[in-house]
C-alpha positions as a Python dict, from the first residue, in 0.01 Angstrom:
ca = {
    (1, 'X'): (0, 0, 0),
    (2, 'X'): (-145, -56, -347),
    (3, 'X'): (-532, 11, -376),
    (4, 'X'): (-662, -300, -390),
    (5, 'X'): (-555, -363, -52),
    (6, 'X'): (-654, -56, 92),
    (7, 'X'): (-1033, -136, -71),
    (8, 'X'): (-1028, -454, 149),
    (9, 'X'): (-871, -323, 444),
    (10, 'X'): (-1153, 7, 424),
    (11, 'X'): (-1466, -252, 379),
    (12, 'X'): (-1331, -509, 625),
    (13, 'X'): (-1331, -214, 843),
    (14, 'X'): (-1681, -60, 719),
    (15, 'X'): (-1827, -424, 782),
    (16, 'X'): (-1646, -494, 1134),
    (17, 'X'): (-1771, -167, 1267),
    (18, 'X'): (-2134, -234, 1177),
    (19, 'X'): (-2100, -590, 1326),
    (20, 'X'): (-1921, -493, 1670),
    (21, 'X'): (-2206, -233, 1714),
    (22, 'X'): (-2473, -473, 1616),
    (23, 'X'): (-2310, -757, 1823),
    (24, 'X'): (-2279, -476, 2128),
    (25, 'X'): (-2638, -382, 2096),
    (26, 'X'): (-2723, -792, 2053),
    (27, 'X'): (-2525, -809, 2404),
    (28, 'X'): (-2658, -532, 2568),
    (29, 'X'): (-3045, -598, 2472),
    (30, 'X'): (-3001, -933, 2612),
    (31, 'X'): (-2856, -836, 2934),
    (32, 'X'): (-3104, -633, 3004),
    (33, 'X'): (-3381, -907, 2943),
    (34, 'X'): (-3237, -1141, 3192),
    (35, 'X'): (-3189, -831, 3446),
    (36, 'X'): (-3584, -757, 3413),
    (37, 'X'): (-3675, -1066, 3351),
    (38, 'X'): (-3452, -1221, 3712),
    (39, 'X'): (-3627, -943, 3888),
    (40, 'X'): (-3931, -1045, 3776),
    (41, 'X'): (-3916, -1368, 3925),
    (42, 'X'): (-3757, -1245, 4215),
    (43, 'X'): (-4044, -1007, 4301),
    (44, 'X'): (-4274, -1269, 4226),
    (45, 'X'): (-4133, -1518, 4468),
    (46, 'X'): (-4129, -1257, 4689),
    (47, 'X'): (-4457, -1142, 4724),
    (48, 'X'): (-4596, -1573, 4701),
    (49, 'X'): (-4384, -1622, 4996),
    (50, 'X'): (-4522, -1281, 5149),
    (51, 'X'): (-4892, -1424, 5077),
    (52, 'X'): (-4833, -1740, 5201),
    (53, 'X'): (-4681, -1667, 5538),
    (54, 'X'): (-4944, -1331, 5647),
    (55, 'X'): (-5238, -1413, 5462),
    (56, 'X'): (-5298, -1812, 5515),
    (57, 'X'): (-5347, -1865, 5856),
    (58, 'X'): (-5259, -2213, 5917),
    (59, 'X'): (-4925, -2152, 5731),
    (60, 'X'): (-4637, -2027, 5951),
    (61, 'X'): (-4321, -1966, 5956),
    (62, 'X'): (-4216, -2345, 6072),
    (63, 'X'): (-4410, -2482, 5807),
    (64, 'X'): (-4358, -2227, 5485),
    (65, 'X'): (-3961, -2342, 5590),
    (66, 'X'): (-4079, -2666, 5532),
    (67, 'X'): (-4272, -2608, 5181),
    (68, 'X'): (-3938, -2412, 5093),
    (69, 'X'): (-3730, -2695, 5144),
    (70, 'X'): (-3957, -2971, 4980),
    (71, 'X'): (-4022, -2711, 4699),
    (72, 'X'): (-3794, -2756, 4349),
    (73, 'X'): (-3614, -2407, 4344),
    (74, 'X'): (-3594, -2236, 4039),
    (75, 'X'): (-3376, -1981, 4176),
    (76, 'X'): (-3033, -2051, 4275),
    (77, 'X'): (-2898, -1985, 4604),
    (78, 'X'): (-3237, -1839, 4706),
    (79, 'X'): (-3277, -1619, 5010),
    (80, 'X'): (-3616, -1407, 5173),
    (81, 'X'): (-3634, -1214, 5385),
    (82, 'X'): (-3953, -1026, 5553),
    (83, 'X'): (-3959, -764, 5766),
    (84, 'X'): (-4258, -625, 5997),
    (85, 'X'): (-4363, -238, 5997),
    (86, 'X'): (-4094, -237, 6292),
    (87, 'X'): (-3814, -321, 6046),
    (88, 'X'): (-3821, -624, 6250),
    (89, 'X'): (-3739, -986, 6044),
    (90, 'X'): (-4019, -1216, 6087),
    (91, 'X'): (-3922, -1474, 5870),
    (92, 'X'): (-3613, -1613, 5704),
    (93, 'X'): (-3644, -1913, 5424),
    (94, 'X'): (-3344, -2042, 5559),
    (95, 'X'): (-3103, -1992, 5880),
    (96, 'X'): (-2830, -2044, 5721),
    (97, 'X'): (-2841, -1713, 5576),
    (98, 'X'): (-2571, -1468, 5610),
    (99, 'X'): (-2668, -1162, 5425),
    (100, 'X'): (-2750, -864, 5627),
    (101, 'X'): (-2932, -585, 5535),
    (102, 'X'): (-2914, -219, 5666),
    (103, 'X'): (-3260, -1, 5797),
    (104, 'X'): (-3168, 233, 5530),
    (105, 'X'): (-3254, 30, 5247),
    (106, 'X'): (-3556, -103, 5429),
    (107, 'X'): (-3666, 228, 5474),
    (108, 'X'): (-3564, 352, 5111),
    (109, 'X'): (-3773, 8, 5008),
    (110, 'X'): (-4093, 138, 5233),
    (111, 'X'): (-4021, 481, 5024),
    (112, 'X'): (-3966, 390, 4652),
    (113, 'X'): (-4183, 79, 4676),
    (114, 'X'): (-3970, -115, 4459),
    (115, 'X'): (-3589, -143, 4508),
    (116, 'X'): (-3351, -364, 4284),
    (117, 'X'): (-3012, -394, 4340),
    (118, 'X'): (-2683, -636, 4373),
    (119, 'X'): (-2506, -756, 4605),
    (120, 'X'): (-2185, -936, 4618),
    (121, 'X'): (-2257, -1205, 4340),
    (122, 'X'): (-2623, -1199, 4447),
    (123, 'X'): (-2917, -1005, 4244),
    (124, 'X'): (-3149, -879, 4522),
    (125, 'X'): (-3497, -681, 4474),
    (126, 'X'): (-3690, -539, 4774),
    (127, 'X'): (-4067, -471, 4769),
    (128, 'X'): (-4354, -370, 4991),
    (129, 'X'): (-4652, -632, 5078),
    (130, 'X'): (-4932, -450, 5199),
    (131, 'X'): (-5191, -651, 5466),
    (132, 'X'): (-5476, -441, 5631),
    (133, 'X'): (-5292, -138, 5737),
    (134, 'X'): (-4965, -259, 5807),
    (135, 'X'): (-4666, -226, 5509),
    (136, 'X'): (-4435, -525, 5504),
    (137, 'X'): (-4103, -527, 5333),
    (138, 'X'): (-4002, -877, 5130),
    (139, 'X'): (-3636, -878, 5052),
    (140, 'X'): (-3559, -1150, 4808),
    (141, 'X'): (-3182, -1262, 4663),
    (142, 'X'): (-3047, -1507, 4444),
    (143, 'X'): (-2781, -1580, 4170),
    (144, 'X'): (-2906, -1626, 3829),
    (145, 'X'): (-2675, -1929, 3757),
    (146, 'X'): (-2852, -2012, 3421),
    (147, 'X'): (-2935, -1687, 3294),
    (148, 'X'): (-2521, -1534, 3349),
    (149, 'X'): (-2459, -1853, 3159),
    (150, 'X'): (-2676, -1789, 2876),
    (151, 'X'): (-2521, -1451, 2855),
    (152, 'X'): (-2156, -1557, 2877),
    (153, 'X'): (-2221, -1813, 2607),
    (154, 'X'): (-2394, -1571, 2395),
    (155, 'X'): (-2059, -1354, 2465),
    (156, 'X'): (-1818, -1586, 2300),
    (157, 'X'): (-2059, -1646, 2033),
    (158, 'X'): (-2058, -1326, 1962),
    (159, 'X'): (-1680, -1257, 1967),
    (160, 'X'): (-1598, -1581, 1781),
    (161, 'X'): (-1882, -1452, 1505),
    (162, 'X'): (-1709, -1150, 1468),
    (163, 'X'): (-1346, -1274, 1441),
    (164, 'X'): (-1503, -1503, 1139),
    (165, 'X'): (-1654, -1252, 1032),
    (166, 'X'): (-1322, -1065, 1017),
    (167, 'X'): (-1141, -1287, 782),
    (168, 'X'): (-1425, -1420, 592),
    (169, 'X'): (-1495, -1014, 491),
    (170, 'X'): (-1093, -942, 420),
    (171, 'X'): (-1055, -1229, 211),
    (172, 'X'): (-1393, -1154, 19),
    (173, 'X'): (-1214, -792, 20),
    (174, 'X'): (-957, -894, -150),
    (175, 'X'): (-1171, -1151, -426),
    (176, 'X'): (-1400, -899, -514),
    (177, 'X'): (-1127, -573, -512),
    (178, 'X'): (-902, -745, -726),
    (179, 'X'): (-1216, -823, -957),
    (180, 'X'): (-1292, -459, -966),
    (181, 'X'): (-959, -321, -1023),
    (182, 'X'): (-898, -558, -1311),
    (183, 'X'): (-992, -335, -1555),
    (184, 'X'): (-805, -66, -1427),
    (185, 'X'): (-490, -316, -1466),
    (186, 'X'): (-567, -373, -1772),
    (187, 'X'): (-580, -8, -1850),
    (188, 'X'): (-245, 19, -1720),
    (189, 'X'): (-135, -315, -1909),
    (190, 'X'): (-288, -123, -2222),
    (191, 'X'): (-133, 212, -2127),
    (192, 'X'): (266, 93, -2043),
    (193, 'X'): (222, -52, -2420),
    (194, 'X'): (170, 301, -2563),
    (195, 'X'): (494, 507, -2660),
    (196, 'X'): (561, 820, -2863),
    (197, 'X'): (615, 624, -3156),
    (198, 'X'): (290, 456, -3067),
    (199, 'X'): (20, 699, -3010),
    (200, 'X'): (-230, 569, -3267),
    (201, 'X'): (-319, 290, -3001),
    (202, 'X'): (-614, 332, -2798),
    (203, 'X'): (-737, 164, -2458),
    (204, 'X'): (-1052, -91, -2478),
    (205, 'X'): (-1340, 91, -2320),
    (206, 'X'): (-1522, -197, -2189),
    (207, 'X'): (-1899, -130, -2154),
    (208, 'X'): (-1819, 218, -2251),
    (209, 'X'): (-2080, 284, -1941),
    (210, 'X'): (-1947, 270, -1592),
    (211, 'X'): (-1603, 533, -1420),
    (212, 'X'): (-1349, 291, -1571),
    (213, 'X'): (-1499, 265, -1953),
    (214, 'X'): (-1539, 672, -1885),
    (215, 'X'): (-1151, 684, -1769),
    (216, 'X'): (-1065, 485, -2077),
    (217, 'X'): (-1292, 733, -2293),
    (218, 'X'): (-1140, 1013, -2156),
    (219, 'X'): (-737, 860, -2222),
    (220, 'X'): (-821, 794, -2533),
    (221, 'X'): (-901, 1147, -2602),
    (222, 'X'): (-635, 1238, -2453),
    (223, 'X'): (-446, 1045, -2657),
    (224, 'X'): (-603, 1186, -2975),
    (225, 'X'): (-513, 1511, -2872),
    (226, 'X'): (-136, 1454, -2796),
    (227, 'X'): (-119, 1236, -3143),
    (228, 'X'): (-239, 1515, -3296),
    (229, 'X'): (5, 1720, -3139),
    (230, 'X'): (301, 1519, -3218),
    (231, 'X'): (171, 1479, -3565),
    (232, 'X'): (156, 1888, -3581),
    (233, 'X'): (447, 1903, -3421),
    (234, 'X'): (684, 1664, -3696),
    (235, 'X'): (478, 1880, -3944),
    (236, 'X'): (606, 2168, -3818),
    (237, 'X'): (943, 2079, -3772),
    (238, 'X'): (973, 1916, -4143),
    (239, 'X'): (811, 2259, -4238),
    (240, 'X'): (1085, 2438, -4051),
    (241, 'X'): (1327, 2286, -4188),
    (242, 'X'): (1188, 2281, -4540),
    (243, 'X'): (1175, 2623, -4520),
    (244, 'X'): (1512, 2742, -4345),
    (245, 'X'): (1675, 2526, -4621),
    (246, 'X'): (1597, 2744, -4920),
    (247, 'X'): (1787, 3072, -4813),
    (248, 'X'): (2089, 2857, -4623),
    (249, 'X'): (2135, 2668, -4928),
    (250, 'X'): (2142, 2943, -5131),
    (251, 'X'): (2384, 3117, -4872),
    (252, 'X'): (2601, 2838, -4875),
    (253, 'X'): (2594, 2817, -5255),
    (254, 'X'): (2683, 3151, -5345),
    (255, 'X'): (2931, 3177, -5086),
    (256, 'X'): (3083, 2867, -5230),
    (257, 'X'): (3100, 2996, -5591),
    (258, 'X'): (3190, 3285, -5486),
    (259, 'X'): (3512, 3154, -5318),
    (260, 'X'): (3581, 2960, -5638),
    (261, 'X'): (3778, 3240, -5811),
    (262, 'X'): (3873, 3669, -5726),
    (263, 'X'): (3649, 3879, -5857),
    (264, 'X'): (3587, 4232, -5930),
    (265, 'X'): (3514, 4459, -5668),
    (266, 'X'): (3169, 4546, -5861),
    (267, 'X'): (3107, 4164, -5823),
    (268, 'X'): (3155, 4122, -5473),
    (269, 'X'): (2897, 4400, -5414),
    (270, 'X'): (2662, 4210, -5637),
    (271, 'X'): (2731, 3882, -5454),
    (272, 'X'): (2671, 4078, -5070),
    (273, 'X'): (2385, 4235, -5209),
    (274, 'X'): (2207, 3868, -5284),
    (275, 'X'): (2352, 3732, -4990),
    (276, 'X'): (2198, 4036, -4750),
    (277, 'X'): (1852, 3940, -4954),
    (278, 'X'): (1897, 3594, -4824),
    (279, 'X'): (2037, 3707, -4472),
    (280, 'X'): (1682, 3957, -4457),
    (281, 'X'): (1437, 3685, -4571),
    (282, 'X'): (1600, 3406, -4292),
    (283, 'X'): (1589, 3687, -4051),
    (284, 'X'): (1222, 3736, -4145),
    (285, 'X'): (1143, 3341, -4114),
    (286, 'X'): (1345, 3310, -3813),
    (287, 'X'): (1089, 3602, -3614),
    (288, 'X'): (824, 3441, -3738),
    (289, 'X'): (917, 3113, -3576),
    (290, 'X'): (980, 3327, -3284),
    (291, 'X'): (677, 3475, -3258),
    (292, 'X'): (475, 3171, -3356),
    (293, 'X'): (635, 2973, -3089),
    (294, 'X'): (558, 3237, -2820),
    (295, 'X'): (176, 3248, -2936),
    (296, 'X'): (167, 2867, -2796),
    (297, 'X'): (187, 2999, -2458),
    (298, 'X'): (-84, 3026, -2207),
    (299, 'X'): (-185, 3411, -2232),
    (300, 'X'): (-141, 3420, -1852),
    (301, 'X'): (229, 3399, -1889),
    (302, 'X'): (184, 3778, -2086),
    (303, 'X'): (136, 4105, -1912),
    (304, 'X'): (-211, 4200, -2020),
    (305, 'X'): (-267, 4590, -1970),
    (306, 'X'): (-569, 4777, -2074),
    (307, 'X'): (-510, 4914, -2456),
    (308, 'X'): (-676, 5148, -2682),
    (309, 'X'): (-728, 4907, -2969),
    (310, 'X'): (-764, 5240, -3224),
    (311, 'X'): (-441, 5415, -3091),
    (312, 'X'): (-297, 5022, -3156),
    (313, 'X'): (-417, 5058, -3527),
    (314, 'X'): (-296, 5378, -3601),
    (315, 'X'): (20, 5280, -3439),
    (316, 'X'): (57, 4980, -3669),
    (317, 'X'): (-40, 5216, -3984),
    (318, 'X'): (245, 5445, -3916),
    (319, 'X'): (526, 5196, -3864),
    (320, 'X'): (374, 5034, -4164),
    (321, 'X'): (380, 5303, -4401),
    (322, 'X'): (686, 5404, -4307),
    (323, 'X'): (872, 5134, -4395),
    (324, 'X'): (654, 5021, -4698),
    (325, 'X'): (558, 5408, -4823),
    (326, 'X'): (333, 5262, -5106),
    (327, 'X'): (58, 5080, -4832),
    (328, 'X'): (-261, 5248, -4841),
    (329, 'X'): (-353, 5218, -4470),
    (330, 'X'): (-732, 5356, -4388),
    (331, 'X'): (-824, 5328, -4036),
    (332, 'X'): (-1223, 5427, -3995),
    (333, 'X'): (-1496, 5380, -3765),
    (334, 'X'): (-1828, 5214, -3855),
    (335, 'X'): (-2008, 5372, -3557),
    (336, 'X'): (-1815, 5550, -3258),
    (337, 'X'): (-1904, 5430, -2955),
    (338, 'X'): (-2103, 5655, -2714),
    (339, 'X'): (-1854, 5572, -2412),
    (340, 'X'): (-1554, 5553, -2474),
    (341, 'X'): (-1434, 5284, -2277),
    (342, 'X'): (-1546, 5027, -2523),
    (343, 'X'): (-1171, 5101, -2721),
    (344, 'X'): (-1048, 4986, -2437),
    (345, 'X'): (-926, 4630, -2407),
    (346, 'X'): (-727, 4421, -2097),
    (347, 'X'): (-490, 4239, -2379),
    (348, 'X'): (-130, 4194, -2458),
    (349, 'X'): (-36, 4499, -2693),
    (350, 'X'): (236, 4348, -2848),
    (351, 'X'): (71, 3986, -2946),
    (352, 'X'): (-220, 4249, -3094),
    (353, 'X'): (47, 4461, -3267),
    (354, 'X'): (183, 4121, -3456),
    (355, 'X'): (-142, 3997, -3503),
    (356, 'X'): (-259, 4300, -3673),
    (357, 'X'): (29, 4387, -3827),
    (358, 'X'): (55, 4046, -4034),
    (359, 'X'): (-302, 4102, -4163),
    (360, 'X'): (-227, 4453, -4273),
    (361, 'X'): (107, 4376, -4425),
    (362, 'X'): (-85, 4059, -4607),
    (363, 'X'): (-349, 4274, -4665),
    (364, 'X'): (-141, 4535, -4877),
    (365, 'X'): (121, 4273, -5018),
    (366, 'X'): (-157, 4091, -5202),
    (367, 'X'): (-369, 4365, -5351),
    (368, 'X'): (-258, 4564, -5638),
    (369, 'X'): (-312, 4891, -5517),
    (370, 'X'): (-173, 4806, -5200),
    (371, 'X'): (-477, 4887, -4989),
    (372, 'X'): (-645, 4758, -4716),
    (373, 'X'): (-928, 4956, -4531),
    (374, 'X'): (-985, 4886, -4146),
    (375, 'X'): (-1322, 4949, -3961),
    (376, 'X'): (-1409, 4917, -3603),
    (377, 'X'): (-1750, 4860, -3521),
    (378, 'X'): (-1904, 4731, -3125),
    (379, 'X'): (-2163, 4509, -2990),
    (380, 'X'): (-2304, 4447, -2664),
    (381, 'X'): (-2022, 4164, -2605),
    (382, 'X'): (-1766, 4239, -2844),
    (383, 'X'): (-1513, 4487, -3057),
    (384, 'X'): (-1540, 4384, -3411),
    (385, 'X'): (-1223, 4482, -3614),
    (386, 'X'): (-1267, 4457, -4032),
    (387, 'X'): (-992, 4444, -4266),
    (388, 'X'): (-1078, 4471, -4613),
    (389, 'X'): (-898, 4437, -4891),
    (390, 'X'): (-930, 4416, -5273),
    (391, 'X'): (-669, 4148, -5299),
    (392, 'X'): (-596, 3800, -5486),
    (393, 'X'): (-805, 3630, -5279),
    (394, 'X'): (-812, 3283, -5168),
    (395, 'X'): (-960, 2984, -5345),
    (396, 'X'): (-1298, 2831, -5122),
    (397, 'X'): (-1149, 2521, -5110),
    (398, 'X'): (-844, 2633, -4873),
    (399, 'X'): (-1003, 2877, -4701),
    (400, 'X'): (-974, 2538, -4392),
    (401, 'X'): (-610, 2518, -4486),
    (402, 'X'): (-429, 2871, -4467),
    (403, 'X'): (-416, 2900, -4036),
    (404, 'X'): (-211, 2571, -4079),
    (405, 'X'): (141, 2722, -4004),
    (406, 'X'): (371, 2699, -4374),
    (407, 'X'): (46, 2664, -4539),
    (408, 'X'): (27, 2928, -4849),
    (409, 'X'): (-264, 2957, -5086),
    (410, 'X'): (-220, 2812, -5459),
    (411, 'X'): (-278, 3172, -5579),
    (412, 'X'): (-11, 3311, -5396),
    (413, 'X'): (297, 3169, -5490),
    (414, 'X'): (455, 3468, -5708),
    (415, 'X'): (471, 3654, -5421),
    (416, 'X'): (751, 3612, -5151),
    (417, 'X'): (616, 3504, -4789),
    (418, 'X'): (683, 3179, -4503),
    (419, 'X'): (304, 3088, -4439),
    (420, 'X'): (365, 3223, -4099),
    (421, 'X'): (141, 3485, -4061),
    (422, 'X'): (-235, 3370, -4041),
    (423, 'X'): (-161, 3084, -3857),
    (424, 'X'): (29, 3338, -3600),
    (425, 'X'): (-288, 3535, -3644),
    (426, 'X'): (-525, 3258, -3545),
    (427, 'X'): (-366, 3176, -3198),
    (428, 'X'): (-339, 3546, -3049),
    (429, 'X'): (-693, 3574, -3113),
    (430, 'X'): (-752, 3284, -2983),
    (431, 'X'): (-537, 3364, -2662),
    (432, 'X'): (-708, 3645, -2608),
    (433, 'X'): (-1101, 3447, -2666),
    (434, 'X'): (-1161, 3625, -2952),
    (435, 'X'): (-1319, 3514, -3305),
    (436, 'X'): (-1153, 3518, -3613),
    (437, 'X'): (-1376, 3517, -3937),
    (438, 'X'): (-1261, 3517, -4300),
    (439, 'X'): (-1477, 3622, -4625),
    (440, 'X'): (-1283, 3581, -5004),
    (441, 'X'): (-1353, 3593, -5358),
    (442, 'X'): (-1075, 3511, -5564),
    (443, 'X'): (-981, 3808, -5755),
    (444, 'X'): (-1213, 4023, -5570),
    (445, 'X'): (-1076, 4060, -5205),
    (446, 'X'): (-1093, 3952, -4871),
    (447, 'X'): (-1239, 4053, -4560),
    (448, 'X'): (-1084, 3945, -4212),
    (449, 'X'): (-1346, 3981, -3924),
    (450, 'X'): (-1155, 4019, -3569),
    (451, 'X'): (-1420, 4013, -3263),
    (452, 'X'): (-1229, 4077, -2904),
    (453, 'X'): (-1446, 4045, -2579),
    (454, 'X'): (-1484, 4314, -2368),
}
């Protein structure tokens, strides 16, 4: 069941319910006029019959029979009844009555003063006439002929109304649902038009105002954001392969010459030498990818354990030095913490250990001296890791540039590297909700700013 039928069905329903009950209540309201209402003029018949026979004197019971018979009813099927203080009938309107009446409800009438009731087809009221000191009990009947008629008419109104009603509110349903869901079908129309190789298109967004123009707002964002994923994404994959072409070519080329002719043994070793240089730095590039790739995952798909971010650092400075003995590593507080639990992070060692490890290697690769001096300092919200160096430096106007992954500074192409590293660097802070801050002076150094929340 598509929507827009399910819209009519629900307000065809909404709109039937509220009718029935109003129609019910219409129905019941009115039935309950005529029932007071026939009483009324029961009772009142009643007692004028009552007053005619016991207080006129020269009317009795002969002639009132007479006045009843020469008298227009208004009542149908009319029938009265009065009984003495003995329970004793004293006067019937007409002898041709067969209803019958028990000394219970005479007595319950003598009681309540008032008694309404039916009986058979008949609507019947009871009710005392008091004369002097004697109680007499007027029992009235007849059918409401006009007044059931009234309501049975008003019935059928009622029920034909509503099954108008009924399909003049579906098929209004249906008019003004398919009005209101034509935008969203348009939206769709707009939407089955967009492919991969199309994501520059956009929905309209109408009025820009009501839910749909605000659905079509928030697709088009949407599709912003995935453009500018696949647009990052054949970036990266042209960078990729830009970059895993240089060593494989130069592989395949040497391996090609060197298959051209024999050689000397001193040759060969030459030749492996290169090609393990080649083999090392497409190795290199290839962990890099790895590692990139991973730090596009949500960081609740790592184990996050709580780390001593120092003990990290002087971890890193270790394996660093070790394998590059001419790093000058300096790990150095710039005010210990009082407790401390504030070393203490809940984060993914390893991503950290990459992270820092790229800006330390950087760090040292790019200064002369090989130095780079690391300081921890706290705040109230946040661990603030420095790394300072006295470096190349990079140039202000690609300061924006160098977390782009393959992206390498102007100043820095005489020295070997992929581009991987601060763009690596950038998303594990970032999957951890940390800031990432960066201050350079060509020539005079750089400072990377690291703040991790407690």
């Amino acid at each position: 069941m598509n929507i827009r039928l399910k819209l009519s069905i629900q307000f065809t329903a909404i709109v039937l319910s509220i009718l029935v009950l109003f129609s019910i209540s219409i129905y019941y309201f009115s039935s309950d006029f005529r029932k007071k209402d026939f009483s009324n003029r029961l009772q009142e018949k009643a007692i004028t019959t009552a007053k005619l026979l016991i207080e006129v004197k020269e009317v009795d019971s002969v002639l009132l029979k007479i006045i009843d018979r020469n008298t227009v009813n208004i009542l149908e099927n009319e029938n009265i009844i009065i009984y003495n203080e003995l329970n004793t009938p004293i006067y019937k309107n007409t002898d041709s009555i067969n209803i019958k009446y028990s000394i219970d409800l005479i007595e319950k009438v003598k009681k309540q003063k008032r008694v309404y009731f039916s009986k058979n087809k008949y609507e019947c009221i009871g009710v005392i006439f008091e004369w002097g000191n004697k109680d007499f009990v007027v029992i009235a009947s007849a059918y409401d002929k006009y007044g059931l008629k009234e309501l049975r008419n008003l019935k059928i109104i009622l029920i034909l109304g509503l099954l108008f009603t009924f399909l003049l509110t579906f098929f209004a349903g249906l008019f003004y649902s398919e009005r209101a869901m034509k935008p969203i079908l348009m939206v769709i129309k707009q939407v089955n038009n967009i492919s991969a190789s199309h994501l520059d298109a956009r929905v309209e967004e109408g009025n820009g105002k009501d839910e749909i123009a605000r659905l079509a707002i928030t697709f088009n964002k949407m599709l912003a954001r995935l453009e500018l994923a696949f647009e990052s994404q054949r970036q990266f994959v042209s960078n990729v392969s830009h970059e895993l072409r240089t060593p494989l070519t130069s592989l395949t080329g040497q391996l090609e010459v060197t298959l051209m002719k024999k050689r000397e043994i001193e040759e060969y070793e030459t030749i492996l030498k290169s090609l393990l240089e080649d083999i090392k730095t497409l190795n290199s590039l290839s962990n890099g990818l790895l590692e990139l790739a991973h730090s596009n995952i949500d960081i609740h798909a790592f184990e996050l354990n709580a780390i001593r971010i120092d003990e990290v650092l002087y971890i890193i400075q270790n394996e660093l030095i070790k394998s590059n003995p001419d790093y000058i590593i300096s790990v150095d507080f710039e005010n210990f913490p009082d407790d401390e639990q504030n070393l203490i992070l809940n984060a993914n060692e390893n991503l950290l250990k990459i992270a820092f490890k790229n800006i330390i290697d950087n760090a040292c690769k790019f200064s002369k001296n090989k130095r780079v001096d690391i300081n921890l300092g706290f705040d109230d919200k946040y661990l603030i890791i420095k790394f300072i160096d006295q470096g190349i430096g990079i140039p202000d106007e690609e300061k924006d540039k160098i977390f782009e992954a393959f992206y390498r500074a102007s100043n820095s192409n005489e020295i070997l590297g992929h581009g991987i590293g601060l763009s690596l660097v950038n998303k594990v802070i970032e999957l951890h909700h940390g800031n990432l801050e960066i201050e350079s002076e060509v020539n005079k150094g750089t400072i990377i700013k690291i703040s991790l929340p407690y």
